[in-house]
N, C-alpha and C positions, 0 to 999 in steps of 0.2 A: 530280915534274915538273909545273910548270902549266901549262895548259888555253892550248895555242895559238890565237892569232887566228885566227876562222873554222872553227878543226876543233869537227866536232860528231859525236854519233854519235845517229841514229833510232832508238828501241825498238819494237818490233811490240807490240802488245798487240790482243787476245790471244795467245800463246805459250806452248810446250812443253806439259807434263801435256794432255790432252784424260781425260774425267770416266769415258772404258775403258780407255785406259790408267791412271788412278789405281788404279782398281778392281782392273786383274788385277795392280800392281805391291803393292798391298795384301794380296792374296790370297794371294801366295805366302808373302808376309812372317807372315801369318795364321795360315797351314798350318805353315810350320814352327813357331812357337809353339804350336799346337796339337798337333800331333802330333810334334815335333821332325823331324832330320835323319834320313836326305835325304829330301825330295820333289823328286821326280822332274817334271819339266815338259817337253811337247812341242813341240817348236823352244823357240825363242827365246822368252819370256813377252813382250817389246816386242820392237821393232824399234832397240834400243840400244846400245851396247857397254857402255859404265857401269855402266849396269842392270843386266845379266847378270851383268859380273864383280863388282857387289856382292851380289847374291845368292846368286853362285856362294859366296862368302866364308860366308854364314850358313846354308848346306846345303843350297841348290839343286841339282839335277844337273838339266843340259839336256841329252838327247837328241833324235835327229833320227827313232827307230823306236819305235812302242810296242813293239816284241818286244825292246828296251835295256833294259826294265826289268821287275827280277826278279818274279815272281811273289808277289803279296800285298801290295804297294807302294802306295804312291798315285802316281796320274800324273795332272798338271793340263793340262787343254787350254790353249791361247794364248789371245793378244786377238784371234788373227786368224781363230780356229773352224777347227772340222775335218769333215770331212768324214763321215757314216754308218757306213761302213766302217771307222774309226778307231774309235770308241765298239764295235763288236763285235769288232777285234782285242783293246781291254782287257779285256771280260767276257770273252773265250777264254781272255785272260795271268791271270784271275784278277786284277783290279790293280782296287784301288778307285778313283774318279775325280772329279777338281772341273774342274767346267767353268768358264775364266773368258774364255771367247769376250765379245767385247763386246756388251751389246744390240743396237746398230743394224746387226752384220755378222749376226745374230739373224735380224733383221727383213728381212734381204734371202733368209737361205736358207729363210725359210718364204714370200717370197715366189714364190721357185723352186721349191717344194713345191708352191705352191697353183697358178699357171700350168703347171706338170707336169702335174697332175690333171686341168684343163682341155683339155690337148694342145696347147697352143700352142709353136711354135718360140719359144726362150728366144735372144737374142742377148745376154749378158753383155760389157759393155766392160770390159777390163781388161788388166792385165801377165800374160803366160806363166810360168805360175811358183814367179807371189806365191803365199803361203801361205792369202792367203784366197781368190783365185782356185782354188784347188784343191780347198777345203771345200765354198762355194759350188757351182763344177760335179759335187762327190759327190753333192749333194743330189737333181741329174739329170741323171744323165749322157746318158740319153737322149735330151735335147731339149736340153740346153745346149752353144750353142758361142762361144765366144768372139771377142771383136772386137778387136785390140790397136791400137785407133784408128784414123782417118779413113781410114788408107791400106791398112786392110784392110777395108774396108767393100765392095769388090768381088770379095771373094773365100768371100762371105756365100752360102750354099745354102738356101734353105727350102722346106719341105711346101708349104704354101698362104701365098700372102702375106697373105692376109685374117686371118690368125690368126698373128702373130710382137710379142713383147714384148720391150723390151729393159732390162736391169736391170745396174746395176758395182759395179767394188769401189768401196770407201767412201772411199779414198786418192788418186783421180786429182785432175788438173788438172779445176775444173770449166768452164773456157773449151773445152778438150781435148775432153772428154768432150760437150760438148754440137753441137763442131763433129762428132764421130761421130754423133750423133744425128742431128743436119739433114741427112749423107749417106747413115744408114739412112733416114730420112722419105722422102727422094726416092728412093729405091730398094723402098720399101714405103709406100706411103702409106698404109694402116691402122694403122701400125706402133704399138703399144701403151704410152704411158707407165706405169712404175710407179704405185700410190698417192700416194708422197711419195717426196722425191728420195732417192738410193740415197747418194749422195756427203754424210756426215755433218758437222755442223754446225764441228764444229772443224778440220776440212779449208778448210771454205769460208770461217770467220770468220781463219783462218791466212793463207790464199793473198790474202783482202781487203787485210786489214793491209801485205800483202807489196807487194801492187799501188801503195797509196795511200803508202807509204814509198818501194819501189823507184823511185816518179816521180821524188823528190826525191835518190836516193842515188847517187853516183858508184859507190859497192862495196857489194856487200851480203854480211853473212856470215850462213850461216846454219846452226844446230849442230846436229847431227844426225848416223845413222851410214849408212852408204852403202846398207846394204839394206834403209833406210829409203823405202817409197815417197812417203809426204806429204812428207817432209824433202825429199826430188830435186825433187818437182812444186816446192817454196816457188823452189830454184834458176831453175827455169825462169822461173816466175813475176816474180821479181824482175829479168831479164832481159827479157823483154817491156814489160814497165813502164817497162824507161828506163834503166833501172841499167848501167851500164859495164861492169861485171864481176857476179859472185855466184858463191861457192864454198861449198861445203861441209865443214865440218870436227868433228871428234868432241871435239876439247878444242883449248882456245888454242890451247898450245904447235904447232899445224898452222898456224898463220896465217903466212903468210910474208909480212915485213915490206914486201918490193918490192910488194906489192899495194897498199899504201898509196902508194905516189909517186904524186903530184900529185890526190892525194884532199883533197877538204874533207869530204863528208859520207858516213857511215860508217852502214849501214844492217846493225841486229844483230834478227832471232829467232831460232828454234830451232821443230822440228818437234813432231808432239804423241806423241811418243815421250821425248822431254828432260826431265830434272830442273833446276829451276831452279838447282841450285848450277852448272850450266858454263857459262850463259849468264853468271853472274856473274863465273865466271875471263875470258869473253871479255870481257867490260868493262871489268875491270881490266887486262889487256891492253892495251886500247886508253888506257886513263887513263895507264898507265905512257910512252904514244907521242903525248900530249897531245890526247888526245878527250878529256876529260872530260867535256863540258860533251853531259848526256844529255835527250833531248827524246820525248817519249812519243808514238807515233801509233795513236791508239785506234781501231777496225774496229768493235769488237762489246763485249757486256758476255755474261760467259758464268756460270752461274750453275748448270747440269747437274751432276746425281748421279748416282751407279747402286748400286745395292747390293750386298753383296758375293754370291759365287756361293751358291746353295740349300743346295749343301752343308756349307760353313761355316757361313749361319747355323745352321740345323740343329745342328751339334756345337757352335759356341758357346754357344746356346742353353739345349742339353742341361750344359755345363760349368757354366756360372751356376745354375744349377739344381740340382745336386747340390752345388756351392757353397752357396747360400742353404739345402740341407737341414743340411746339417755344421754349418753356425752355426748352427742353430735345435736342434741336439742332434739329428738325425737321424743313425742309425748309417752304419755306413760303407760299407753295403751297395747304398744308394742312391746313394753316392757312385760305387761304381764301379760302376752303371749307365751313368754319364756315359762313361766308359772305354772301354763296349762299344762307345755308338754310336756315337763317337769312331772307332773301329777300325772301323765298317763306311764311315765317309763316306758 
């Protein structure tokens, strides 16, 4: 079919992968290779459906308990971190562990450590729920409560208001998020900023892209799977922006055609949970219904790493190495050195 007068379709850029999710969707891929099937992972490794059941495919098993899995196992944390409590269920299960929580949801529970310490009332903005809301708040149960935006900001209790910080998950809306802030401000006016913002880079460079498209787009689709929480913020996002519609769907084949009548411009990302192969079924989709004609709208340039979890390098490490002894004529005794430590993770 060719490329109808005036239909066009917007691309977010940047989109999908964000540089924790590569990392923990690396990780497991990692793990099985190295120590073959199953490893075992707690919840969901993303927030994807794809994801999952393609790992599921190469010997993943997701469980939602560490007590799901057998005694002597490995079990990998998420990208979304877990809470204290979880790390001492698997030393009880006997279960070796790779942590592949993301740096920056990292950086937030040691900053809940560190204002613990202090004694400050911790106000965390965030969803009831999430999975990293719940890590996060193990870190201190004590002093952390929760704020699930603006319209619970009056329902906010604190020790001394001279001493209250407030700290979120890394996935909201940061317009959202910040309008909770200005209504804790006015209810605390000491009220404590983080060091650096809690709401990480590929949230914010996503939801931009989203804004500065969404202006332009009659519909905006965006891929993602539903207990994706950046995926839902992008929804909204693209909504306030301008956009006519915005849905959410996990593969093409969810797009129902009727959203297209009386569309010209067709506004396409995906959340930082997505593999770039189904933003590309959605295109072709659209190419099939004469959007061809694709226009790039650039936000940010993103260029972030992270390295794989401690413990993989480690056994990597250790593998190359008893590797490089075998080819240099070292017996085989050093080689299955590599084995053990392999087996402790």
């Amino acid at each position: 079919m060719t490329a109808s007068p005036g239909r066009r379709v917007l691309l977010a850029a940047p989109r999908g992968y964000c540089a924790g999710v590569d990392r923990a969707v690396i990780a497991v891929e990692k793990a099985l290779e190295q120590y073959g099937a199953p490893v075992y992972v707690r919840h969901e490794i993303v927030h994807n459906k794809y994801v999952v059941q393609t790992l599921e495919k190469k010997g993943a098993v997701f469980v939602e308990r560490t007590e799901e899995v057998p005694p002597g196992n490995i079990v990998m944390f998420s990208a979304h971190g877990v809470a204290p409590t979880v790390h001492e269920e698997a030393k009880r299960g006997r279960l070796a562990t790779i942590d592949a929580t993301c740096p920056l949801v990292t950086k937030v529970h040691k900053e809940a450590v560190r204002f613990a310490k202090e004694d400050y009332d911790i106000l965390l903005i965030g969803h009831e729920g999430h999975e990293e809301v719940i890590g996060t708040t193990g870190e201190a149960p004590d002093h952390i409560q929760l704020v699930d935006g603006p319209e619970d900001v009056e329902n906010v209790r604190v020790r001394d208001p001279e001493k209250v910080v407030w700290l979120s998950q890394t996935t909201l809306s940061v317009d959202e998020t910040m309008e909770t802030v200005g209504a804790l401000k006015q209810r605390f006016p000491k009220l404590v900023s983080p060091p650096s913002d809690d709401i990480c880079y590929a949230t914010q460079n996503r939801q931009q892209a989203v804004k500065q498209m969404g202006a332009q787009a009659d519909l905006v689709i965006v891929v993602g799977s539903r207990n994706s929480s950046n995926s839902k913020r992008l929804v909204e996002v693209a909504k306030l922006a301008g956009a006519r519609a915005a849905y959410l769907v996990d593969f093409a084949d969810e797009i129902d055609e009727t959203w297209l009548e009386g569309v010209s411009t067709v506004g396409v990302t995906s959340g930082a949970s997505v593999p770039e192969v189904l933003v590309e079924q959605v295109l072709e989709w659209l190419a099939q219904r004469g959007f061809e004609d694709v226009e790039i709208v650039k936000a940010a340039e993103e260029s972030i790493t992270f390295s794989l979890p401690k413990e993989l390098r480690r056994d990597l490490r250790a593998e190359a190495a008893a590797l490089a002894a075998e080819r240099g004529g070292t017996g085989p005794a050093e080689a299955g050195g590599a084995q053990t430590a392999a087996g402790q993770v």
